[in-house]
C-alpha positions in Angstrom: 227.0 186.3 41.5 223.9 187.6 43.5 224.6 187.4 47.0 221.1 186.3 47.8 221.3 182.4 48.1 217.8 181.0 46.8 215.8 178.2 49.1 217.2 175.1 47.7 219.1 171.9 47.9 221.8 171.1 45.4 222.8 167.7 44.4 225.2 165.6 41.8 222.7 162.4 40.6 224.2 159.7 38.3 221.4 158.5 36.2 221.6 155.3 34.2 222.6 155.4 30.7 220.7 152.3 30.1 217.2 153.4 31.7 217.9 156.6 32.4 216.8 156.0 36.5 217.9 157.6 39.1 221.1 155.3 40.8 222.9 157.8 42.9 222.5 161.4 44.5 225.1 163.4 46.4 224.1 166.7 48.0 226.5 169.5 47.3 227.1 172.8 49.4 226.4 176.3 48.7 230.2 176.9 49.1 230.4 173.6 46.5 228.4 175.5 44.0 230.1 178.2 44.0 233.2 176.3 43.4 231.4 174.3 40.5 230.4 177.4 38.8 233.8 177.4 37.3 234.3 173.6 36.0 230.9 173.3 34.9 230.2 176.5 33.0 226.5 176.9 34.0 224.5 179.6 32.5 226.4 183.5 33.4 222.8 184.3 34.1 222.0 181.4 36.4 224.1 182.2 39.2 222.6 179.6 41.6 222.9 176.5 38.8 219.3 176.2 39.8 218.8 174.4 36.2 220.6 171.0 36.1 224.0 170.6 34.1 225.5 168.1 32.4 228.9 166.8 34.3 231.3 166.1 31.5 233.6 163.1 32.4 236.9 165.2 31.0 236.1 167.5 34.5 235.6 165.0 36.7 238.8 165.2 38.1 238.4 168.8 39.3 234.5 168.0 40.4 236.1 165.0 42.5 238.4 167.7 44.5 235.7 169.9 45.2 233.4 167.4 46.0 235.1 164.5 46.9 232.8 162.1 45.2 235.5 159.4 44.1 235.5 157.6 40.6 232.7 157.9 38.5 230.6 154.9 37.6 230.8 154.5 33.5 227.5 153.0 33.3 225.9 156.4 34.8 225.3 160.2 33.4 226.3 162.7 35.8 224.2 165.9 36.7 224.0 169.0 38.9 220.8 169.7 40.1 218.8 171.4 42.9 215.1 171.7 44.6 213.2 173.6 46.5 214.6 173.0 50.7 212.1 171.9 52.6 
């Protein structure tokens, strides 16, 4: 991983898997991503996860311990994503 951390702000969002809206967004660290990198297999040439990822529910449990985000809500699709900081 590139040691140069890119200007931006990562976050888990639940979207509705009825409408597909935005319900809930969590920020997540630098340190966090880092830690992600290995449950949610991003891209090896996206070292930042600047694209968003799908969160599958079989590795919630391990993005729960490095994020501490509690249970997931079933009627939401889970992704990482990020933006530029402001």
């Amino acid at each position: 991983m590139s040691t140069e951390e890119p200007n931006v702000v990562w976050a888990l969002e639940g979207y509705s898997k009825g409408d597909g809206s935005l319900v809930t967004e969590s920020l997540i660290s630098r340190e966090q991503v880092i830690e992600l990198r290995a449950v949610i297999d991003p891209d090896p040439d996206e070292p930042w996860m600047i694209f968003c990822y799908p969160v599958p529910a079989d590795r919630w449990p391990a993005v729960d311990r490095i994020l501490g985000c509690g249970a997931p809500d079933p009627n939401l699709e889970y992704l990482t994503s990020a933006r530029a900081a402001v």
